[in-house]
C-alpha positions as CSV (number, residue, x, y, z in Angstrom):
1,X,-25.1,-9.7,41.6
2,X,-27.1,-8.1,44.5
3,X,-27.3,-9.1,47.8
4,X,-30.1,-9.4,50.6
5,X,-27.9,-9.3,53.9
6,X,-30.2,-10.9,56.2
7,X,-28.9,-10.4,59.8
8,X,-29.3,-13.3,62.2
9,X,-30.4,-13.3,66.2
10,X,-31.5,-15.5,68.5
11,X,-34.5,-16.0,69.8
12,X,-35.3,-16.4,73.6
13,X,-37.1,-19.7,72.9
14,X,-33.8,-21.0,71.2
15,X,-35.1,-20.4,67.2
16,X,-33.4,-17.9,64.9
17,X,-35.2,-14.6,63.8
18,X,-33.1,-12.7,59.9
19,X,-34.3,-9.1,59.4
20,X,-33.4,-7.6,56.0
21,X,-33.2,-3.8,56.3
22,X,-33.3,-3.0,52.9
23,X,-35.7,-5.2,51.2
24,X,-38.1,-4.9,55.1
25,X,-38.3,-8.6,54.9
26,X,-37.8,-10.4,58.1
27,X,-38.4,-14.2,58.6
28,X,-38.0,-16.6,61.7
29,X,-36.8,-20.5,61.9
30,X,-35.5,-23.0,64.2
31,X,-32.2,-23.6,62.9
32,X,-29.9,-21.9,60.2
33,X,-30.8,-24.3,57.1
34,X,-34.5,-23.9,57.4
35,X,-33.9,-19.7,58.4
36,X,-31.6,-19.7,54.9
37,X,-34.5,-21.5,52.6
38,X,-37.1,-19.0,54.6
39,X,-35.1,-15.8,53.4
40,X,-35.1,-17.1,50.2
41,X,-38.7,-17.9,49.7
42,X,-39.4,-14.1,51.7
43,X,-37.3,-12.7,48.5
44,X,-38.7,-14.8,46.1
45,X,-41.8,-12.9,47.6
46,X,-40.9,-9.5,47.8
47,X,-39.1,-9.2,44.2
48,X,-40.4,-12.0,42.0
49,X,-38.6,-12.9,39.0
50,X,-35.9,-10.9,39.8
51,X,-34.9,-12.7,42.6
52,X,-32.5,-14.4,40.5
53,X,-30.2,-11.1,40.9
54,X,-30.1,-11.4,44.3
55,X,-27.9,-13.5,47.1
56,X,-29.2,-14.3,50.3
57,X,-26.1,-13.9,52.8
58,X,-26.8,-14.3,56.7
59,X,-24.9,-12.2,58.7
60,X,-24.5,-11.8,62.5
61,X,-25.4,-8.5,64.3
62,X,-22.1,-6.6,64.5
63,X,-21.1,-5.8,68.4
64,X,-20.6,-2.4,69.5
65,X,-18.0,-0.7,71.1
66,X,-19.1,0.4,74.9
C-alpha cells in the first residue's frame, strides 16, 4: 500500500495547514479529525479510483539541527 505523508503545521490563527510533497496536495482545517477527512477527500481528488492504494498518514515537520 502507498502512502500520502501529509505533514502538519500550525497556523497563526490556531487551525492546522497538511502539505503533501509528492502528490502537491495541500489542505487546511481547524482541528486534526476534520484536517485527516480533508486529506483524504484532496486524494480522492487528485488520484481518483486509485485512491484506494493509498494511506493518508499525518506527520509533524521534522526539527532541524542548528
Amino acid at each position: 500500500m502507498r502512502e500520502a505523508v501529509f505533514v502538519v503545521r500550525h497556523r497563526p490563527n490556531g487551525g492546522l495547514v497538511a502539505e503533501c510533497q509528492a502528490l502537491r496536495l495541500c489542505v487546511s482545517a481547524m482541528d486534526h479529525e476534520q484536517l485527516q477527512e480533508e486529506a483524504r477527500d484532496a486524494l480522492i481528488s487528485a488520484v481518483g479510483p486509485a485512491h484506494m492504494s493509498y494511506r493518508v498518514r499525518m506527520r509533524r515537520p521534522a526539527h532541524t539541527a542548528r
